[in-house]
C-alpha positions in Angstrom: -200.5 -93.7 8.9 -198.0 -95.9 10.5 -196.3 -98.9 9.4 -195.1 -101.8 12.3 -191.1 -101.5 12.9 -189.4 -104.2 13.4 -186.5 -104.2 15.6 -184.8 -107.0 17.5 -185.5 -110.9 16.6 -188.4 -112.3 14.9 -191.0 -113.9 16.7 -190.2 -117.5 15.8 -186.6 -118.4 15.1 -185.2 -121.8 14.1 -181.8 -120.9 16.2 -178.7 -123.4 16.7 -178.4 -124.9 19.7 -174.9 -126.2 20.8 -175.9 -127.9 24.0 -176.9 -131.4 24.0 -180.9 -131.6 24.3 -183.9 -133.9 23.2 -184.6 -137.6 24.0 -181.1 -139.5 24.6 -181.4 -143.4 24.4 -181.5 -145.1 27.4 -179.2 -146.9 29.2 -176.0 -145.8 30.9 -177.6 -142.2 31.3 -180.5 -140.0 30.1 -180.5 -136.1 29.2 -183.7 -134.3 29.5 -183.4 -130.4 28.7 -185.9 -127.9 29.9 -186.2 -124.9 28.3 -187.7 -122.1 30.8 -187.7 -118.2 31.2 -185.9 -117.2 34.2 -186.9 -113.7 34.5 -190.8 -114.5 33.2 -191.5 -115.2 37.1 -194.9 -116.1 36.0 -193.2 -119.6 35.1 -191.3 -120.0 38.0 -192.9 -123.2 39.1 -191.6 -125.1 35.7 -188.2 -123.2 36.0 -186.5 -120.9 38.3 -188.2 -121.8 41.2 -188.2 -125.5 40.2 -184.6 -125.5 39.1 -183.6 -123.8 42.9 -185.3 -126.8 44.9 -184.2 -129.5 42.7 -187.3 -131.0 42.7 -187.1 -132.5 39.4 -184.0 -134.1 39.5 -185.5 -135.4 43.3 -188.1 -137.1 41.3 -186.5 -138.2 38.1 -183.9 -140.6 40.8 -187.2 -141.7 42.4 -188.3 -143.2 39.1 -185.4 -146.6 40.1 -186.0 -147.8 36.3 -182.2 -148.5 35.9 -181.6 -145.0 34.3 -178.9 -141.9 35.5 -180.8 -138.8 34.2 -179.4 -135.5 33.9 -181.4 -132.6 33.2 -180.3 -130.0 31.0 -181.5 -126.4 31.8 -181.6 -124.1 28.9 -182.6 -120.3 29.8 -184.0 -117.8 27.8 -185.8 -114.4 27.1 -189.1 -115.6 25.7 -190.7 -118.4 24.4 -189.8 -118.3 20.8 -187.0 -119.4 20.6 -188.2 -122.4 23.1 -190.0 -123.0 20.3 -187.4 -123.2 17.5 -185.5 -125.6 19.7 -188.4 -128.1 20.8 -189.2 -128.5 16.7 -185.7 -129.2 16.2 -186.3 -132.2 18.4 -183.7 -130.5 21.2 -186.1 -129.3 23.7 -188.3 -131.9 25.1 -190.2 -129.6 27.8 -190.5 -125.7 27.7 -192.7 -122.8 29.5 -194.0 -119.8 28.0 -197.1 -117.6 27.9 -200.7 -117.9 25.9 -199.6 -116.6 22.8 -196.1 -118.0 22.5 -198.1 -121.4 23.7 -200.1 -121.2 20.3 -197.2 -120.2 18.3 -195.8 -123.4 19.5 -199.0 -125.6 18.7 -198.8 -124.1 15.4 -195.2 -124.7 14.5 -195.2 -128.0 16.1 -197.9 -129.0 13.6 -195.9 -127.3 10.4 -193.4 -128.9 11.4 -194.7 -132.2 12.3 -192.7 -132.0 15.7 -196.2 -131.8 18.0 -196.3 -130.4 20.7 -199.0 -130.3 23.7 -199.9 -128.2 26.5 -199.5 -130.3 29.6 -200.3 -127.9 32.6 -200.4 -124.4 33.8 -197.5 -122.9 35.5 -199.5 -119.3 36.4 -202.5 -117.1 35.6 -204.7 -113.9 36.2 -208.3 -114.2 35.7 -208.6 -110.8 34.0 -205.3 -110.1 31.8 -203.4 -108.0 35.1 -200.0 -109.6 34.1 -199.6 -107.3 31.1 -198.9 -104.2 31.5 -198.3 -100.9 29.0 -196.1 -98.1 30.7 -194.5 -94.9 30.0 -191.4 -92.8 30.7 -192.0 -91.5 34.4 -191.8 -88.3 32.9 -194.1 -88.7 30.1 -197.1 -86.4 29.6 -199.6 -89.4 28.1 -202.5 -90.3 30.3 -204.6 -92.4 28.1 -204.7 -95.1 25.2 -205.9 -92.1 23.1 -202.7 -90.3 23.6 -200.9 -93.0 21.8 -202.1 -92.3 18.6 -199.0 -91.9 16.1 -196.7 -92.6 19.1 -193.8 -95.1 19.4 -195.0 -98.3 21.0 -192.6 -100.9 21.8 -193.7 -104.8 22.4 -193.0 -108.2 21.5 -194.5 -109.1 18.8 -196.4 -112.7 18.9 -196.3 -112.3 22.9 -199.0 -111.8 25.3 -198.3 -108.5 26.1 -199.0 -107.6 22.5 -202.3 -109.4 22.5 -202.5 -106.7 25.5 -201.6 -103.6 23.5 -203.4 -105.0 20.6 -207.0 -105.6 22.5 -206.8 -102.6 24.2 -206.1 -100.4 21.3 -209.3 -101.7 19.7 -211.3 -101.3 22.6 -210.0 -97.5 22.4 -210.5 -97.2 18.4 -207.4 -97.2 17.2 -206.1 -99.1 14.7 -203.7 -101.4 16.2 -201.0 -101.6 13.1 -202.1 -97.6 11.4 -202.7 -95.8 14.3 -199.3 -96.3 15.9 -195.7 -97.5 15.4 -195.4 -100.3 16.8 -191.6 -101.4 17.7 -191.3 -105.5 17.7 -188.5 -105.9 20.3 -187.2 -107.9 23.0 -188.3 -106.9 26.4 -184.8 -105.7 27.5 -184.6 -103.7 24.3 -187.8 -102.0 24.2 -187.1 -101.2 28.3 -183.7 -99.5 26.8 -185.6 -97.6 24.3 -188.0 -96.4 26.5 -185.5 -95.0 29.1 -183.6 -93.4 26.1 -186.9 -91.6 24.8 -186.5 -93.8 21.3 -190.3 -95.0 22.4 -193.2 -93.5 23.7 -194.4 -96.4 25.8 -194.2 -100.0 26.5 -196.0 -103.3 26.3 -194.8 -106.3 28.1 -195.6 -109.1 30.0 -194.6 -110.2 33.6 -192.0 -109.0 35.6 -191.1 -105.6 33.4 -193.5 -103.6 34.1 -193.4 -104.0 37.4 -189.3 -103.8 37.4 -189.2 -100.5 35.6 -191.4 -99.2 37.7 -190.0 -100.2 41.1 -187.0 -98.9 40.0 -188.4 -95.7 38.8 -187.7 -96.2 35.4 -191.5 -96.2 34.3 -194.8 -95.3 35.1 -198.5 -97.5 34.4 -200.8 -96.5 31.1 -203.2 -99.1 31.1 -203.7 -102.0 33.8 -203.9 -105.8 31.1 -206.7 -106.4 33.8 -208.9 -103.7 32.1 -209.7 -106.2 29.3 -211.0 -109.1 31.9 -209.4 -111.3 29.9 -207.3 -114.8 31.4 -203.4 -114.8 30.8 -201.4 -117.8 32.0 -198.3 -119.3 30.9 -197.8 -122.6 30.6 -196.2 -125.6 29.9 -195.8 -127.7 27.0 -193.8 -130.8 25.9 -192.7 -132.5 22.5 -195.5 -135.3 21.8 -193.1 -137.6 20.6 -191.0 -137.3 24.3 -194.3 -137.9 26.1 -195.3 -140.8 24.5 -191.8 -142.8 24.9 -191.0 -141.2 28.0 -194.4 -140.6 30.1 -193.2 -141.2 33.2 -190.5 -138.8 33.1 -193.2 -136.2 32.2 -195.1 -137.3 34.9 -191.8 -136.7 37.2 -191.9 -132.8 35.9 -195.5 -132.7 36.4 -194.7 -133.9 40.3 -191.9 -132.0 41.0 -193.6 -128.6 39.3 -196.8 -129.5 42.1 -194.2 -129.5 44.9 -192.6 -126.0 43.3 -196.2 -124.5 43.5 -197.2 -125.6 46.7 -193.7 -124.3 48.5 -194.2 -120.9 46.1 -198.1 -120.7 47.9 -197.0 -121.9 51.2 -193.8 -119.9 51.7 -194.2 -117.2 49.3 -191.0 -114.7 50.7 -188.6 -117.6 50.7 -189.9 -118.7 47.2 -189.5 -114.3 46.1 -186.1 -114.6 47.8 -185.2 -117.9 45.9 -186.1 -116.6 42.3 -184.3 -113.2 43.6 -181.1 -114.7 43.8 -181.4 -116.8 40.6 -182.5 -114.1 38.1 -181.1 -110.6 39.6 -184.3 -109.6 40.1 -185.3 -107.5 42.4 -187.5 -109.8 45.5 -190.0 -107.0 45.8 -190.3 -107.2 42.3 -190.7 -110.9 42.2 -193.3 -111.0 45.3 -195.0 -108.1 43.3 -196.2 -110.7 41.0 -196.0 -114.1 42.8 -196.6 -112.9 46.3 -199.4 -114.0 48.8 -201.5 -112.0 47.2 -199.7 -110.8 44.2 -201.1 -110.2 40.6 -200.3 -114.1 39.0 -201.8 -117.7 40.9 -199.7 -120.2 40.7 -202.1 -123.5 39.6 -200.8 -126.5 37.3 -204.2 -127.5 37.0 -205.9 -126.3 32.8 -208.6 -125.0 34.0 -211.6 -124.6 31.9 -211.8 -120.9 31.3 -207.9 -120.4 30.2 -208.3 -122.7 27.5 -211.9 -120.7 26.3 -209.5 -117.7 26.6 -206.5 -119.5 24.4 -209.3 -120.1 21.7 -209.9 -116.4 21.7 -206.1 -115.3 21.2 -206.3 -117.3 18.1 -207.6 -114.1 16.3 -205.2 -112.4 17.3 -202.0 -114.5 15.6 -204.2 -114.7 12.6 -204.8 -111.2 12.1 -201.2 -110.1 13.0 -200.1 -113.1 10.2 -198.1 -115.3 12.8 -200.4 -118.4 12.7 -203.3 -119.8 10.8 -206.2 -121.6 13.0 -205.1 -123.8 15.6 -206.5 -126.6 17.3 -206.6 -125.6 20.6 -208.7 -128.7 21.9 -206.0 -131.3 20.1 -203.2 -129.1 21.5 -204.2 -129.0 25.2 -203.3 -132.8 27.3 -204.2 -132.9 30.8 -203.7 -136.4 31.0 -200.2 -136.5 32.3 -200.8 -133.6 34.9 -204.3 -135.7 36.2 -201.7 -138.7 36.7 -199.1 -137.0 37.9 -201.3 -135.3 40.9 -204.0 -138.1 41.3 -207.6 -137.6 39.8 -209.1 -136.3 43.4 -205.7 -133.8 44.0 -206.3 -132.6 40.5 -210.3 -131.8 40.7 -209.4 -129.8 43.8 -207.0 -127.7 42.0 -209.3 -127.4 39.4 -211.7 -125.9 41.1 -209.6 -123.6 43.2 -210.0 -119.8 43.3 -207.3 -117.0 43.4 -206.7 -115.7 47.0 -208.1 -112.7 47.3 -207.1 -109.5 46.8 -205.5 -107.4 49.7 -203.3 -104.9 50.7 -199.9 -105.9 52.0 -196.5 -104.6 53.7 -193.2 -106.4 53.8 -190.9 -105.1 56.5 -187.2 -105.0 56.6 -186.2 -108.4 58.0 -189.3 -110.6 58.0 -189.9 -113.7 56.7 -193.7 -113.0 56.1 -195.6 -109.8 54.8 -198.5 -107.5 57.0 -201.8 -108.1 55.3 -204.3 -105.0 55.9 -208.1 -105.5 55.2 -208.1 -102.1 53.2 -205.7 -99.6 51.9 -206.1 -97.1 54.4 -205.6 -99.4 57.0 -202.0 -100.1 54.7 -201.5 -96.4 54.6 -201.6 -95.7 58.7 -199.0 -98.6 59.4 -196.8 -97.2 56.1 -197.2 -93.5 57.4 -195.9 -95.4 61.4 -193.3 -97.8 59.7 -192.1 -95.4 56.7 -188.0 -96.3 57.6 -188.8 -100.4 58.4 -190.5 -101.5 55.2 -189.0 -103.4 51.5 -192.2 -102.7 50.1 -196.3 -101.9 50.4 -198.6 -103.1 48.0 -202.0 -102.0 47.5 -204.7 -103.3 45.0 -206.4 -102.0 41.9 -210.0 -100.9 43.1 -211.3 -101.7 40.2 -209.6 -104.7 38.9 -207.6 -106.4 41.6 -204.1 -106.0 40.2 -201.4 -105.8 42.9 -199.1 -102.7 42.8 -196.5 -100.5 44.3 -198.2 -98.3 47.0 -196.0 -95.4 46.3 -196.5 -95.9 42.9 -200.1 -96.0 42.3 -203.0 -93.6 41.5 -204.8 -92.8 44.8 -208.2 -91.1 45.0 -210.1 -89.9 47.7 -213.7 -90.4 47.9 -214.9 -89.1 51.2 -213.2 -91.0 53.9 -212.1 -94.0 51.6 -208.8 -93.7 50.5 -208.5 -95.9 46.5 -205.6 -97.4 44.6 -205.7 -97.2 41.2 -203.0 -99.1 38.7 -203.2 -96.5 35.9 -204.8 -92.9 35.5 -207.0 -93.7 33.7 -208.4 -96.3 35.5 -208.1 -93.7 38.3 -210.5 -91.0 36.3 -213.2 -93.4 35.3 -213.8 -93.6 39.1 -213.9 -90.5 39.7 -216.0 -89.4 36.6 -218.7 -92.2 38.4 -218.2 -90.7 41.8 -219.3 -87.1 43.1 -217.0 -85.6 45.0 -213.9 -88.1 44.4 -210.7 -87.1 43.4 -207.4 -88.0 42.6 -204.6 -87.0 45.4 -200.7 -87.6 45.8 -199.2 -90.4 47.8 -198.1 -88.1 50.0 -201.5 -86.4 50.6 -203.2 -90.1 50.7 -200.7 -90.9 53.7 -201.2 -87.8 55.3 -204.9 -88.4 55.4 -204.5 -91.7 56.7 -202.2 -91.4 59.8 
């Protein structure tokens, strides 16, 4: 029987916060601080993304009420401790993912600092921005070879929703059946290139980082669960009531972020490249043309039904009682900050759909293939002139590395396959399928 280790911070930590933050009066100038995630990409639209264009700041001086504002950008790791600072009243707008969104509800509320959700920054319709990986090296194939391994997450986070759900669907006993490691994404990518943990769950853009850089390899694909993660974006209730239109700035300039992310999605990789360290083909990986996260402000329907089903989650892990996720979410400010008509369009906007994709050296735009064999023939002619191929998930849609998938061949189709064992259930449903190397997949295309 195992026992959850905990290594790293807590999930929620009331931290000290030098830097000067919250509501400042008005008058002679005005401080608004932002709290974002510069290397959770999925929130690029409400931070690094945002901060690059300067969009914000463009709006705020467009507001002419007799006010210099100066916004404060405070960075960090994950949303907790985003959290900690908007309850100490020095945060007044912050961006973080599902879980760490209800954390904040539920804190705010202890607290009596309330907080609300005020728009989306991006989502996936079936859970594919968490992802659980494993050494490259690593022998496990399945959820069932975790069972009394190592598992490293973040505790509270979406990605350990992820591991959590999953491991039920599998019948293991998320807390007995494995030891789990509660630690900061950089920490648990550490331990799992040391060997000091079997695998890894965590949330946009490691995953997809350890495994461009061939430091990882995919277990289990989030988007197996066909459940919506989003992060989004919330703001102190008290700020929003005396200071609406400076919300409604944000809201503004975060529309203008998502629209230049969807209508020049390179530059926009590029952009958030050069700010985080990141790798771009990492970065398009995820926010890309076609990549695994759609970038929407809009709070839509479904992600809120999927927010009341994390709930259970928190609760049964101990990190939150109920919340009130219908008092927590306020579209108000986002319907007025993008026009009632704008915002029903949004609303009812789909994801683009999923494709196949190359990105040669020196262009400002990617290839897009209508299969992945078509992908395969231009890789197998181009091998020496591409950044990066991308292929997706048969099954569920997810964007990935070409060279780094699971590829089966079923007669003259050529499949991608996030994970291996997404991989075998196709092939245990089709006769004659099997799995084949990236080599041997480009060799049968060209």
């Amino acid at each position: 029987m195992k026992r959850t280790a905990v290594a790293g911070s807590a999930v929620v930590l009331l931290l000290p916060l030098s830097a000067c933050g919250g509501d400042a009066e008005a008058g002679s100038g005005s401080t608004v601080t932002v709290g974002y995630q510069s290397r959770t990409i999925n929130t690029v639209t409400a931070g690094t993304l945002l901060r690059s264009l300067g969009s914000f700041e463009k709006q705020l001086n467009a507001l002419h009420d007799g006010v210099r504002y100066k916004v404060s950008w405070q960075d960090y790791a994950t949303g907790a401790p985003i959290t900690a600072q908007m309850t100490a009243g020095k945060i007044d707008i912050g961006s973080m993912g599902d879980f760490p969104l209800l954390i904040n509800a539920a804190r705010g509320k202890q607290l009596n600092r309330p907080t609300r959700l005020v728009s989306v920054t991006g989502y996936n319709l079936r859970g594919g921005l968490n992802t659980i990986v494993t050494a490259p090296g690593s022998k496990l194939a399945s959820l069932a070879d975790l069972t009394g391994r190592k598992v490293s997450t973040s505790v509270g986070s979406a990605a350990d929703g992820t591991l959590v759900r999953a491991l039920r669907r599998a019948g293991i006993d998320p807390e007995r059946g494995i030891e789990k490691l509660n630690q900061q994404p950089a920490v648990g990518a550490s331990a799992l290139s040391a060997g000091s943990t079997d695998a890894l769950s965590q949330f946009v853009a490691w995953p997809g980082l350890l495994t461009y850089q061939g430091k990882a390899k995919a277990l289990y694909d989030g988007a197996r669960l066909n459940l919506p993660t989003f992060h989004g974006v919330t703001a102190r209730e008290d700020f929003a009531e005396r200071r609406p239109a400076v919300l409604e700035a944000f809201l503004k300039a975060q529309a203008e972020a998502t629209d230049y992310l969807n209508e020049h999605p390179v530059d926009a990789a590029e952009k958030v490249a050069k700010a985080t360290g990141l790798p771009a083909e990492v970065v398009y990986l995820y926010n890309g043309a076609h990549g695994i996260a759609t970038f929407d402000p809009a709070i839509k329907p479904r992600l809120v039904a999927a927010l009341k089903q994390d709930v259970s989650i928190l609760k049964s892990a101990r990190l939150t009682g109920d919340v009130d996720v219908d008092s927590f979410v306020d579209d108000r400010y986002v319907k007025k900050a993008l026009g009632p008509a704008a915002y029903a369009d949004r609303l009812a906007a789909r994801p683009a759909p999923a494709a196949s994709e190359a990105w040669p050296k020196g262009a400002s735009k990617t290839v897009t293939f209508n299969s992945p064999s078509a992908l395969l023939r231009y890789v197998a002619g181009h091998r020496d002139a591409l950044r990066a191929a991308y292929v997706p998930d048969t099954t569920t849609g997810t964007l990935w590395f070409a060279d780094k998938a699971v590829w089966v061949a079923d007669g003259g189709k050529l499949l991608p396959f996030v994970a291996p064992d997404t991989a075998r259930a196709y092939v245990a449903g089709h006769a004659g399928a099997r799995v084949v190397s990236y080599t041997d997949a480009l060799e049968r295309a060209s």
